[in-house]
C-alpha positions as CSV (number, residue, x, y, z in Angstrom):
1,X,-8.1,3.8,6.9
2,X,-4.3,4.5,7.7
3,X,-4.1,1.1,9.4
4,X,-5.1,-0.8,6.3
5,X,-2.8,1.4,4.0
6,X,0.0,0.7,6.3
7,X,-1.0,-3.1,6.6
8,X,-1.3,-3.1,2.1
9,X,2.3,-1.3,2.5
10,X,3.7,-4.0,5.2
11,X,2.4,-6.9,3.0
12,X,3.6,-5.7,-0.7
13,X,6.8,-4.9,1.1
14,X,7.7,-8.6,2.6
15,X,5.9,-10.2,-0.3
16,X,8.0,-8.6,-2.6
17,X,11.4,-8.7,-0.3
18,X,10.6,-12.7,-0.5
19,X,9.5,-12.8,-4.3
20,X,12.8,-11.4,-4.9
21,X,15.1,-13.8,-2.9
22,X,13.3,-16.9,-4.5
23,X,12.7,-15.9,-7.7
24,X,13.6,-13.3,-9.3
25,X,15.9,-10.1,-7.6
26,X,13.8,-7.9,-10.2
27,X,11.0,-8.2,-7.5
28,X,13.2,-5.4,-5.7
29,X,11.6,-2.7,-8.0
30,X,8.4,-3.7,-6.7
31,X,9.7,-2.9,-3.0
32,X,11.4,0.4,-4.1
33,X,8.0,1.8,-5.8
34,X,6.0,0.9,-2.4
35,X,8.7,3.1,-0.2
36,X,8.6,6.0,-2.8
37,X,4.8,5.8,-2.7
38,X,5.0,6.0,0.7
39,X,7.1,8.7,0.6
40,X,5.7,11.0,-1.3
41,X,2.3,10.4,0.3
42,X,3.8,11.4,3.7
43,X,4.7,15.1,1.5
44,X,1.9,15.4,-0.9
45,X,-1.3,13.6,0.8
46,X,-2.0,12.0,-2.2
47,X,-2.2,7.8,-1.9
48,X,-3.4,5.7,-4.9
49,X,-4.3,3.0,-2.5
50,X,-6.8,5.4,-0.1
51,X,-8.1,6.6,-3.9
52,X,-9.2,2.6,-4.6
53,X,-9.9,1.8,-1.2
54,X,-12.1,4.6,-0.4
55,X,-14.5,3.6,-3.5
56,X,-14.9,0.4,-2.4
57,X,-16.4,2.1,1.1
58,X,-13.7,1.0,3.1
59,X,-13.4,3.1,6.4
60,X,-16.7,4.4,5.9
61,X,-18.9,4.8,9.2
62,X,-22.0,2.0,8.6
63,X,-25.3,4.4,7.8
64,X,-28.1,3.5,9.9
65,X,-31.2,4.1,11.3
């Protein structure tokens, strides 16, 4: 699960980095909330994205027979 988190993180980060040279610099409060997430995820634990992701199943081990 920490690979996809870091892959979400990589992704907003560079979407938002180009959002914000093409169209708006605004974007750059996007970039900024994604580094203080993951920022204060590294201190508390606590990750929104692991919340979401971990209801949808994701990094669950398959149950079979």
């Amino acid at each position: 699960m920490q690979l996809i988190m870091r892959r979400f993180a990589g992704v907003f980060i560079l979407a938002s980095l180009l959002l914000a040279h093409y169209h708006s610099p605004n974007w750059l409060w996007f970039t900024g909330f994604v580094g203080f997430n993951s920022l204060q995820s590294s201190f508390t634990n606590f990750c929104p994205l692991e919340m979401i992701l971990a209801k949808l199943g994701v990094g669950r081990e398959p149950s079979g027979s």
